[in-house]
N, C-alpha and C positions, 0 to 999 in steps of 0.2 A: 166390689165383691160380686161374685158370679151367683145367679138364682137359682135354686133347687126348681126343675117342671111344677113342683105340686108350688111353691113360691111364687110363680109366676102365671097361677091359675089365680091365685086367692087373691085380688086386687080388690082393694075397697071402695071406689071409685072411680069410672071412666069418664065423666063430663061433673063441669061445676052443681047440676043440680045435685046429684049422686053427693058430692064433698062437704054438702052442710047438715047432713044427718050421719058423718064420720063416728061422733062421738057418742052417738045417743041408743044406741045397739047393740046389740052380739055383733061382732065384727071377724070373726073368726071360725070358720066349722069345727076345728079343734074344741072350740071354747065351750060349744053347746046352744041350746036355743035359750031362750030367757026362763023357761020352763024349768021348775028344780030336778030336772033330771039330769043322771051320774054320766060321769063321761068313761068313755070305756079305755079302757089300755089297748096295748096289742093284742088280739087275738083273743081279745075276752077275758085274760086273763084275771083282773081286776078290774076294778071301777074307780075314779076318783071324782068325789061327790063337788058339787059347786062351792061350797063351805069350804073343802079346804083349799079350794083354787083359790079362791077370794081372802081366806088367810095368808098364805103364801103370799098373793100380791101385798099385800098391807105389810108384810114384814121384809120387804126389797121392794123400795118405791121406784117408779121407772127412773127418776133424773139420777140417784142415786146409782144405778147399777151404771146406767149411760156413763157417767161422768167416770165412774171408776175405770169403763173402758175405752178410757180416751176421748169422749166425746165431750165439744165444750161447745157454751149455746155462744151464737154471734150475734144477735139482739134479740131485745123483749119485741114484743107483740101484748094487745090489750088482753084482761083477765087473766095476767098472770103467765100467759103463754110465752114459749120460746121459737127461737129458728134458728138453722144452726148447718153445717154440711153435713150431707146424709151419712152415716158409716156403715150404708148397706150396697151403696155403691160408687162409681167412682164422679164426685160431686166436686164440680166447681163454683156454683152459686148456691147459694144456705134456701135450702127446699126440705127440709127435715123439721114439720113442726111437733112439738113436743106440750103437752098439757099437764103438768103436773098437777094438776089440781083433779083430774080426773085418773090419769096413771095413765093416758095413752096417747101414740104417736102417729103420725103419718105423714109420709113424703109425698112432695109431688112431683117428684124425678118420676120412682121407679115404679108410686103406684103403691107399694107395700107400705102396710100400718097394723097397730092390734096393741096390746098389753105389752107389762117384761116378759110376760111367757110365747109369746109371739117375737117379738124379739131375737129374743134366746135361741129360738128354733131360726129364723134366719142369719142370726151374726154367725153363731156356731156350725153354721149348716146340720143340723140335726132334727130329728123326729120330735113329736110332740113329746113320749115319755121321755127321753133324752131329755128335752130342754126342761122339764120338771128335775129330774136328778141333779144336772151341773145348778141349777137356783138353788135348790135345798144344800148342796155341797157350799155353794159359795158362800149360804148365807150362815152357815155353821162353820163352813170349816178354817177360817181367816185363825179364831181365837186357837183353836186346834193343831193348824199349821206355826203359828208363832211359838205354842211349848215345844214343841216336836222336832222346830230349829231349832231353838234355844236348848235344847239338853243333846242334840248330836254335838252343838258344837262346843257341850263343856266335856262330850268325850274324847277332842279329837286327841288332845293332848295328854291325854290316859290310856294312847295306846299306841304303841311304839311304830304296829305294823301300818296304818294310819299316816303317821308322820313319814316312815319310811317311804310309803308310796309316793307322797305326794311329792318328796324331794326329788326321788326317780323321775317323776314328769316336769320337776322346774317350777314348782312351785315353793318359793324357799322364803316369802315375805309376810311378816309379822301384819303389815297393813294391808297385802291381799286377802288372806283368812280374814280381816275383820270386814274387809269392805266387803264381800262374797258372803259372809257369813256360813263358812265351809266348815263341814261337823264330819262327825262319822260315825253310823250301826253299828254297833258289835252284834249286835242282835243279843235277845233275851231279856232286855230290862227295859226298853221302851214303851211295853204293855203296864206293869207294874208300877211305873214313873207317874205314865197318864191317870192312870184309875184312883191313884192317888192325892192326883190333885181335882177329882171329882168327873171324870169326864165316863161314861160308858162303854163296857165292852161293844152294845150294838154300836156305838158313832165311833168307836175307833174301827171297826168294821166296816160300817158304812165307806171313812172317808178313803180304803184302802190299806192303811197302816199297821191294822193286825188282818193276820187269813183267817178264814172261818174256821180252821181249828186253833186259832186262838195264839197263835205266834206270830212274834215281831215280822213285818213284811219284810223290813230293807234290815239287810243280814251281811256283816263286812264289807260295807257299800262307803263309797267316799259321800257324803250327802251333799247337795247344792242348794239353796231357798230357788222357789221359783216365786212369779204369781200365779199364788190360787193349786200351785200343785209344788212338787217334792222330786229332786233328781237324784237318783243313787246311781253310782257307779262302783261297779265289782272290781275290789282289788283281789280275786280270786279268780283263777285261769276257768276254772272248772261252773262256775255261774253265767248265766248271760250277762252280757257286758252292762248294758242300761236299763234302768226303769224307773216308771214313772207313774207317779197315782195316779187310778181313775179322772177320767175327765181333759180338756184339754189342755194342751200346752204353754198356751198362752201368746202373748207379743213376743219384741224381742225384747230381747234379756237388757233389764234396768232401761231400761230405752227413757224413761224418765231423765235418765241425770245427764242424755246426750240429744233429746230432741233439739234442741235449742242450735246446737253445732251446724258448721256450714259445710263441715266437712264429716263422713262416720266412716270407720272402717270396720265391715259384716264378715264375719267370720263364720264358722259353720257349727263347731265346737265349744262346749264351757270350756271345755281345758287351753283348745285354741286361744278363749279371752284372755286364762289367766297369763298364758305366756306377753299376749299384745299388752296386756295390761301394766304388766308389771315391767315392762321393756318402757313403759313413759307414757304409751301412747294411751290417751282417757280417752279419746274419742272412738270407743269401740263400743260395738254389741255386737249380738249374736244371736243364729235362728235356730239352732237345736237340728242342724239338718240342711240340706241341699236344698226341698222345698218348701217353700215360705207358706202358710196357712193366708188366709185373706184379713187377715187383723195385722201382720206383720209384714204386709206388703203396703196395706194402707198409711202403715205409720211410715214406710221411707219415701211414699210418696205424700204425705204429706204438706213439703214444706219445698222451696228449690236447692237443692244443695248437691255436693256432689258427695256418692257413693261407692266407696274401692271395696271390692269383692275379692275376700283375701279367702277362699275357698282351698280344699285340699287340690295338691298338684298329683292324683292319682294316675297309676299307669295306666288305667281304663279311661282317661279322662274322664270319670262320670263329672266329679266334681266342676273342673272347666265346662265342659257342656253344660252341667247345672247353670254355672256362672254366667256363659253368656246368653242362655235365654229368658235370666231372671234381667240381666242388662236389655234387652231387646224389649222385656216385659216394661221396665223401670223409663226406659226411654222413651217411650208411649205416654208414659205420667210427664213427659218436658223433666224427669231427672238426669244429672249428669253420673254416668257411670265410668266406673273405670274396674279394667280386670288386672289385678296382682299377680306375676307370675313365679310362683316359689319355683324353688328348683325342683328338680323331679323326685317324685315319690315321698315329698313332703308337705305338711300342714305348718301352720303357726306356730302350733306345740313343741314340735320337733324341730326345726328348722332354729328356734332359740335352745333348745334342750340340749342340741349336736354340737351349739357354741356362736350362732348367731347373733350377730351382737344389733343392737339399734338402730345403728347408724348405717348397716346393710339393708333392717328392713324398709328404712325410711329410701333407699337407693331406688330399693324396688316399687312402694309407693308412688316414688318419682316418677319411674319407666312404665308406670303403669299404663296401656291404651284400653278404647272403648273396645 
């Protein structure tokens, strides 16, 4: 992952003597001095006092968040410590020490260490108040995000326009909708659902899900489960096409149930998945997009394996050009890439929707070059 300027100011040690008072300080100017003074927001706006920082951390321990986003320790170390590769940059010997006993980390790759709220602001590339919101979202909003899937997807099938659409784009399996866990908004009852099973108008506000006049956000939207966020797509000409709660987007999609694979096939699209997915091929995810955030790039480089980039075949080539400079990127990690070449002016989705069948896309597969 690439360092933000102020990222690459804030280093916690430059020689060994500097490394053995890592853990015993403010380590952070974000963080504040030791002194019980409040730490300011942007522009003054507010203040947030050390008490509720120090809450916050206590309630998202660091090995906890780490582990959640893919990071896994490669040995102990005495008093409880870990070591592990860094996921702040691109790490091939485990230089990422972790203390869970204390809640704080430091590499000795790249130089950067501090709390989960240091962290946060480097994994995410974001500002201090930034990486305070996406913690407080993530650590509220898991249970939030699980009702919220689970009742779009007891609507899908209670509402014809819903099923219509989704047959229109090729999605026609009983066991895609469950493996996807694909719902749908009608909008207007999603507010009244939650509040019922005790949750608050301000935290359904907060997490995105109602506007601040108090209506359902995702309104005749096809819904997708993400991690940590919510994808609606408008079956309504007259909406924007996609959207997405607050916060980021995350890895790629289920990338959990395909790391292991020696082979993956990236796609660009959710809908693009659903079409690969349901033609046979498991070994797929997808990046919500042409460019890959630095969590989604990390995970395909990873592990050695080869990578087909089954991208949109656009008449502007953005898509292709995306393609091959995330190959060019990927190659650099020692991954093997391969570019998929759809016919023109097609994606995944369409290319089986038009009548593509498997065993064509697998042709293509084949013909694939770097």
């Amino acid at each position: 992952m690439g360092t933000t300027p102020s990222a690459q100011r804030v280093l916690l040690g430059e020689g060994r003597s500097q490394r053995r008072v890592l853990f015993t300080g403010a380590h952070h100017r974000c963080l504040g001095s030791q002194r019980g003074l409040p730490y300011s927001a942007h522009r003054g706006k507010k203040s947030v006092n050390r008490q509720t920082l120090d809450d916050l951390k206590q309630q998202i321990p660091l090995m906890g968040y780490l582990q959640a986003h893919d990071w896994h320790p490669a040995r102990p170390l005495s008093r409880g410590r870990w070591m592990g590769l860094c996921p702040l940059h691109g790490d091939h010997n485990p230089s990422f020490l972790v203390d869970p006993n204390k809640d704080l980390f430091y590499c000795y790759g790249c130089g950067l260490g501090g709390d989960v709220i240091r962290f946060a602001e480097l994994y995410h590339q974001v500002k201090f108040s930034q990486a305070l919101a996406l913690l407080r979202q993530w650590r509220g909003a898991e249970p939030l995000l699980q009702e919220t899937a689970r009742f779009y997807h007891m609507q899908l099938h209670r509402h014809s326009e819903a099923v219509a659409y989704l047959y229109q784009r090729g999605v026609r399996s009983l066991e895609l909708l469950q493996h996807m866990r694909i719902g749908y908004a009608p909008g207007g009852c999603l507010r009244g659902w939650l509040t019922q099973l005790g949750h608050s108008l301000p935290a359904l506000q907060e997490a995105g899900l109602v506007t601040g006049g108090g209506y359902d956000a995702y309104v005749r939207r096809i819904v997708i489960p993400l991690e940590g966020n919510l994808y609606g797509r408008s079956i309504s000409a007259a909406a924007p096409p996609h959207r997405f709660l607050p916060g980021a987007k995350g890895g790629l999609y289920l990338f959990e149930q395909v790391r292991q694979c020696a082979e993956l096939i990236l796609v660009e699209g959710l809908f693009d998945y659903t079409a690969v997915w349901q033609a046979g091929f498991r070994n797929v995810t997808c990046s919500l997009g042409t460019h890959l955030n630095a969590r989604q790039f990390r995970q395909l480089s990873s592990a050695a394996r080869t990578v087909y980039v089954a991208f949109d075949s656009d008449v502007n080539r953005s898509g292709q050009q995306a393609a091959h400079q995330l190959a060019h990127r990927l190659g650099c990690e020692g991954v093997t890439v391969r570019i998929v070449k759809l016919p023109d002016g097609h994606d995944p989705n369409s290319f089986f929707a038009d009548g593509g069948e498997a065993s064509q896309f697998r042709s293509l597969l084949e013909a694939a070059r770097p």
